[in-house]
N, C-alpha and C positions, 0 to 999 in steps of 0.2 A: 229387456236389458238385464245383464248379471248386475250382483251388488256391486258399487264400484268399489275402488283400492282404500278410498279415504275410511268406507266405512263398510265393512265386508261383513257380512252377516256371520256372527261368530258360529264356529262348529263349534258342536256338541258328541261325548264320544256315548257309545248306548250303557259304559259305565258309569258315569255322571248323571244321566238321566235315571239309571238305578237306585244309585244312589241319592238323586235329592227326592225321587220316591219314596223312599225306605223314611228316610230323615221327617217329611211332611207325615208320616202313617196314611200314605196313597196307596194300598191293596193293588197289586198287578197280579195278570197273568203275562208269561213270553208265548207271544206267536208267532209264525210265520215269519212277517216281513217288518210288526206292527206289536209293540207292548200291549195289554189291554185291560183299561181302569174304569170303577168307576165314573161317568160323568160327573165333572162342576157344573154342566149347565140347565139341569134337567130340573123341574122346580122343586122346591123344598128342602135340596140337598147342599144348600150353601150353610145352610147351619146346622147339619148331624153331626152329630161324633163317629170319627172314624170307623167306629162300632158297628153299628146303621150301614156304614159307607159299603162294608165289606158284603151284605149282604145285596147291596144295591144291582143290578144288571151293568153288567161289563161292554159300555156303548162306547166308551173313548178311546181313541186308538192313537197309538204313538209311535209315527215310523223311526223303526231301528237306526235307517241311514240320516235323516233330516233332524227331527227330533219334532218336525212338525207335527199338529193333529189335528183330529176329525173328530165330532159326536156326532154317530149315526141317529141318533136321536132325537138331536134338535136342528142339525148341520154347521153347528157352528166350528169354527176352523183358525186357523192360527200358526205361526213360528211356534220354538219352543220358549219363547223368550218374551211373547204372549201368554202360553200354559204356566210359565212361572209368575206374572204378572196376577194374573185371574186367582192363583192359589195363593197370593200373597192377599187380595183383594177380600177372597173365603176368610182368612186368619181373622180378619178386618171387623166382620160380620157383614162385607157388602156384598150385596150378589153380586155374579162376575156379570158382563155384559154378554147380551146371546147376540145371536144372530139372525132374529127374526127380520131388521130391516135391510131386507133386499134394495141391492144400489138400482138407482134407477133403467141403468139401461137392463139392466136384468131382466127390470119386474117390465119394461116396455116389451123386451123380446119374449117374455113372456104373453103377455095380451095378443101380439102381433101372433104365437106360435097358435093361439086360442080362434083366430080369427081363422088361420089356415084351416086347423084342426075341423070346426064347426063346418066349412065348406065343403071337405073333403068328405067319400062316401066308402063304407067297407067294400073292399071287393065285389061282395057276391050279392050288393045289392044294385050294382048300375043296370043301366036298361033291361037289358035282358043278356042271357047265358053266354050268347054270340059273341056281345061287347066285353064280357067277363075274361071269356077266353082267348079272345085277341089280346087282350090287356096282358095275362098270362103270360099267354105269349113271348111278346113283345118284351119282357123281361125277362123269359126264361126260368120263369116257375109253373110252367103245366102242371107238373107234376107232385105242385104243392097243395093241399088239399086245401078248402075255403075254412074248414073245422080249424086249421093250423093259422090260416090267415087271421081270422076271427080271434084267436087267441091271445094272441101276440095284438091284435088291434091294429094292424096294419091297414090302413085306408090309400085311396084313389085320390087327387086331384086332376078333374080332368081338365082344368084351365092353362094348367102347367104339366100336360100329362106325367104325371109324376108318382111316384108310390111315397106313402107317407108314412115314416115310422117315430111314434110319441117315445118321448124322455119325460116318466111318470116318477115322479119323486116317491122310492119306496116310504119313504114316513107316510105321507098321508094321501098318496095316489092319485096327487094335484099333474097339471100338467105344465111342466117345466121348461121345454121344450122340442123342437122337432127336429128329422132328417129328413129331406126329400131325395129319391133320387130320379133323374132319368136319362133315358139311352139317348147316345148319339151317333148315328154311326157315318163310319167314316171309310167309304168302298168299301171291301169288304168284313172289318174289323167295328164290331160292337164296343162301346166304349161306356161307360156307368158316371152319371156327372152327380156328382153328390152337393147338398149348400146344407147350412144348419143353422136354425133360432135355439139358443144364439149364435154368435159366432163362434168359430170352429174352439178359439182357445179357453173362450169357458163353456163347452159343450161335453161338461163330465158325466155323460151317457154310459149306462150300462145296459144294453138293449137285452131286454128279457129278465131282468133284477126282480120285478114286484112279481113273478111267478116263481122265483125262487121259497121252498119253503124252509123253516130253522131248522129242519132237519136234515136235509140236504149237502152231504158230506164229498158227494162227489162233481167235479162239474168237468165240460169241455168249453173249451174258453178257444173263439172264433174273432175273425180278423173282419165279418161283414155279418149285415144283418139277414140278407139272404142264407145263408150257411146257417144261423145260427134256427130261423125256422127247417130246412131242411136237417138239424140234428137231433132238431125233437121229436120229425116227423118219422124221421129214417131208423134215428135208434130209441127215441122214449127218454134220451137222457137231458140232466138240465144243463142247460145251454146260454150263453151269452156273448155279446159280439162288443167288442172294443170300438169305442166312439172314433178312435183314428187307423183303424185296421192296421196293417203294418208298419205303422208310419211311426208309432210310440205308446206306451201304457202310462198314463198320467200317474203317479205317486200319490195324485189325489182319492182314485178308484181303490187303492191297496186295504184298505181297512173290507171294503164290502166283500173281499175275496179271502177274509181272514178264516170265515166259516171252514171252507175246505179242507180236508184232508187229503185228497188228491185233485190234478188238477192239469187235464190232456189239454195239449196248445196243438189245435189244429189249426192252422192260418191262412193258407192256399196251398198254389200249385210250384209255387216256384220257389228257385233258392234263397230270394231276398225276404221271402214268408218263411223261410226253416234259420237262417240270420238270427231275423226279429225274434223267432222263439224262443233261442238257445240264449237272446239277449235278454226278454219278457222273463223266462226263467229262471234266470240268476236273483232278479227284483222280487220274485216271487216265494224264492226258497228253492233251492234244485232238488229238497231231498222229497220235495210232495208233487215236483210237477213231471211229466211225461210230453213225450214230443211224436206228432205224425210226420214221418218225414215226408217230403213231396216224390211223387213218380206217377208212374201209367198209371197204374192200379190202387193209387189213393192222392185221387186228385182232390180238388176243393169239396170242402160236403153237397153245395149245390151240383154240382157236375156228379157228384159220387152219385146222388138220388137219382138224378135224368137220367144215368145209366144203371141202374138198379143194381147196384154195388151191395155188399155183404158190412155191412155199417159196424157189426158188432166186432169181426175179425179182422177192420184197419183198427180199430181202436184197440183189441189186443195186442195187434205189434207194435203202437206205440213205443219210442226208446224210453227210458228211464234219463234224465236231463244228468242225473248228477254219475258219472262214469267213477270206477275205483281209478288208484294213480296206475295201476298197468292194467293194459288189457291186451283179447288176442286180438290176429285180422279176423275173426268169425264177427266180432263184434261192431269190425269196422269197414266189413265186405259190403252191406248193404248202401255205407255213404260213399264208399270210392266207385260203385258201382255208380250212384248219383252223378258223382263228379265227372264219370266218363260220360253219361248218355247225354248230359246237359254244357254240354263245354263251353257255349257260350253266356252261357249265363255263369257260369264260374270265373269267367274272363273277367268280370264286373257290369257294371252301371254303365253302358256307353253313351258318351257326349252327343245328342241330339246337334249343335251346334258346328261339331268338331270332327268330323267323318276323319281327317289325318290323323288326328289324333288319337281315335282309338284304333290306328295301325300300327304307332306305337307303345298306347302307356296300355293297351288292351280294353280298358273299362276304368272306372273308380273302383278300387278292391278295399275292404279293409283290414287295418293292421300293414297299411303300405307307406311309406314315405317318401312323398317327389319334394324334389326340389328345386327351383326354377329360378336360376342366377341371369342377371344381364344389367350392364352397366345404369348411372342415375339416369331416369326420363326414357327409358327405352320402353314402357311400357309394361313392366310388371304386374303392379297393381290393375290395371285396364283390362288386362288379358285375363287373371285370376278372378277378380269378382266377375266375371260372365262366364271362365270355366265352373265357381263356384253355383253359379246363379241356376246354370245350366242343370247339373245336380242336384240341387234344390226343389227345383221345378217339376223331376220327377220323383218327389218326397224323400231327398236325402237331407235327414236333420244335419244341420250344418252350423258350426258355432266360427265366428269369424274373430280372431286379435289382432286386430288392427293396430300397432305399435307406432307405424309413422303419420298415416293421416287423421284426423278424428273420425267418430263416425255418424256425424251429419255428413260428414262429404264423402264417405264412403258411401251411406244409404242413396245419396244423389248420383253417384256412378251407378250404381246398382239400377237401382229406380229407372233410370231412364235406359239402362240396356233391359231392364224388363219389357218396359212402355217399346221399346224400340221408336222411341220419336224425342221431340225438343220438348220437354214438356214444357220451358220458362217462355216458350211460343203459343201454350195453350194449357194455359194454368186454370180453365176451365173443367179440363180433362183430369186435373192432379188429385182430386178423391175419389174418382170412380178406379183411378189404378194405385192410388196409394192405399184403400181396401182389398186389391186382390192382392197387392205385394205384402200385407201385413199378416193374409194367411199363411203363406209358407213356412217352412219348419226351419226360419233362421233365425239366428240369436248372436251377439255382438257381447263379447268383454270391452269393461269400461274402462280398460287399462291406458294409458300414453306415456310414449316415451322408457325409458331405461326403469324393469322391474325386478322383484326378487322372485328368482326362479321355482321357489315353493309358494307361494299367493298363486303364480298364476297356474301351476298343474293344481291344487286344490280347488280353484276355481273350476278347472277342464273335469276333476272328476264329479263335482259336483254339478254340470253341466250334462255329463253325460247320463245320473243318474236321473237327474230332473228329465231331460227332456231326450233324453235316448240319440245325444249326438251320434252319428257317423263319420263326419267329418269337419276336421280342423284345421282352420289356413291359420297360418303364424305370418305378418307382416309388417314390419321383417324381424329375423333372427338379429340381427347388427344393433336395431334401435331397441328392442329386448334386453339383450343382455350389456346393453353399454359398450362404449369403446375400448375400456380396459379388461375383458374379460376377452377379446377374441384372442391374444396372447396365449393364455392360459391354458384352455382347452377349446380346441378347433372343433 
């Protein structure tokens, strides 16, 4: 849930931030996405003189947009409104507080990740070759070498046939947690069911991070962990996969990607992976990142490898993320080409629920605006949280303002058009589905009734950069903006 209205977590602008830098004598560099200072937390450095400070290694990171931070160092993490608390606490002579104690369910998902981990066996050592190579198989990495597998530390569970990939805490190469994934298929369509220790929203994975070395200037930055071995295998380059693939880039990962100087977003195959990048890239800095666009002939790196693709020459036609203000069609021949060969997918997101409806609205597209009028009690809100839910469910981050109803009874509309049952008839059943509704990429303003129209777009931009929304239902526009304001401007 966002901050609510009574107490909105105040923005900070990356001027303010500079300057109550300068003012404390905090030594920064400007990065990327992310200021970068000295650690407060790292020991002995709560009582140096500035002096000392500036010589110190630059592990605190201070995102530009948020004003929150990160020490890579210790992990300890915070608002900006914590970093000023801790440097008031330093003034003091007290040491700031770390973050060595892990919350409990953490350090449990943690144990639980250790218990998989221990059972689960590398690759290339189950039974024999046979069963190696069916295993392969069966996920579509033949063609990934065991040397690549072994590297990367990718294990087998065969209880769960599953492939198993660690989240190794670059500090000290503990093991943090896990991804398992396995296939499902369904006639004739292969399908990848992914679960994660922890749970998905603190599951701040950077799959292939502790193989990265500090000198390491350049990287390609992947949407799955499969791609991200077949890019080390394919071109030698260093390589990492995003714990939610196209789904979002947590704010929290931006400090570990500070190192780079450049930095190729190759995501998959399709247009909602060339989206996400153009989106990822902005978060990232446009002027360092570069984009694969998707087509025939540079498909996902996984697929690129199976078909013994030229790795080095899609990574040179990579576009450049950040465009001058004019360009020619030479520059923009290759995406309208896109746009024609892939037409339905340009249409949008089509409603699994709603086969009518994508006759008319085509798809979910972004940068689009519907609007959907009908009298009180005819069903609005009913209709909307299941077209919303709909989208959701195939990873559209989706932020919801609910203005007229609250949203405990929104979540219960929802909820049970998920469950598709009664659940106040089998309240037995309400954790096993109020865990898998909790994953989704939804998120709810805490707003009610008549708002001011800048709280709640501050809110929306701050929502989008946190959690990479796509879509936003206003309900309704009437109880938002008050009764007296429909006069005015319609």
């Amino acid at each position: 849930v966002l901050p609510s209205p009574e107490a909105p977590a105040p923005s900070v602008s990356i001027t303010e931030i500079r300057q109550y830098l300068r003012a404390h004598d905090i030594p920064f560099h400007d990065g990327y996405s992310c200021l970068h200072t000295p650690s407060l937390f790292t020991a002995g450095h709560a009582d140096q003189p500035p002096q000392a400070a500036a010589s110190a290694p630059y592990t605190l990171f201070i995102d530009k947009t948020t004003g929150s931070f990160l020490c890579t160092a210790t992990l300890a993490e915070g608002t900006w409104q914590d970093f000023q608390a801790n440097v008031e606490l330093r003034h003091r002579g007290i040491p700031p507080a770390t973050s060595e104690e892990m919350e409990e369910d953490m350090r449990q998902a943690s144990e639980d990740a250790r218990c998989i981990w221990d059972r689960a066996l590398p690759l290339c050592e189950l039974l024999d070759e046979e069963e190696t190579n069916k295993t392969k198989a069966m996920f579509g990495i033949s063609m990934v070498s065991n040397a690549t597998l072994k590297r990367f530390g990718v294990r087998y569970l065969r209880a769960a046939k599953s492939l198993v990939f660690p989240w190794f805490s670059p500090r000290n190469a503990t093991l943090k947690g896990l991804k398992l994934v396995r296939v499902e298929t369904k006639g004739n369509t292969i399908a990848y069911v992914e679960e994660t220790l922890p749970r998905i929203d603190s599951y701040h994975n950077l799959f292939g991070l502790p193989l990265i070395g500090c000198r390491d200037t350049e990287l390609v930055l992947t949407g799955w962990e499969l791609d991200a071995l077949a890019l080390h295998q394919g071109a030698g380059v260093a390589s990492l996969a995003l714990p939610r693939g196209t789904t979002c880039l947590p704010p929290a990962l931006l400090p570990y990607l500070e190192q780079f100087k450049r930095i190729t977003l190759w995501l998959g195959e399709d247009l909602r992976s060339w989206e996400a990048a153009k989106l990822f890239a902005r978060k990232l800095s446009l002027k360092r990142c570069s984009l694969v666009r998707p087509g025939n002939l540079q498909p996902r790196p996984l697929e690129a490898l199976n078909q013994g693709l030229n790795f080095t020459k899609i990574l040179r036609a990579a576009l450049p993320a950040s465009h001058k203000s004019i360009i020619s069609f030479r520059q923009l021949r290759e995406e309208v080409f896109g746009e024609l060969a892939n037409t339905e997918q340009v249409a949008g997101i089509k409603w699994m629920r709603f086969p009518e409806l994508n006759k008319l609205l085509k798809g979910h597209r972004r940068g689009e605006l519907t609007v959907f009028t009908g009298p009180t009690g005819s069903g609005k809100t009913t209709f909307i949280s299941e077209y919303a839910l709909d989208l959701c469910m195939q990873g559209v981050c989706t932020l919801w303002g609910s203005f007229e109803i609250n949203n405990v009874r929104l979540a219960k509309i929802m909820l049970t058009q998920f469950a598709r049952r009664r659940l106040e008839d089998q309240l037995e059943l309400y954790d096993e589905w109020a865990d898998r509704f909790e994953d989704l990429p939804l998120y709810f303003m805490t707003f009610h009734g008549q708002q001011n129209i800048k709280t709640v777009i501050d809110t929306m931009q701050h929502a989008v950069y946190m959690y990479d929304i796509t879509h936003v239902i206003i309900d309704n526009l009437q109880f938002m903006m008050g009764q007296e304001h429909l006069s005015v401007d319609r």
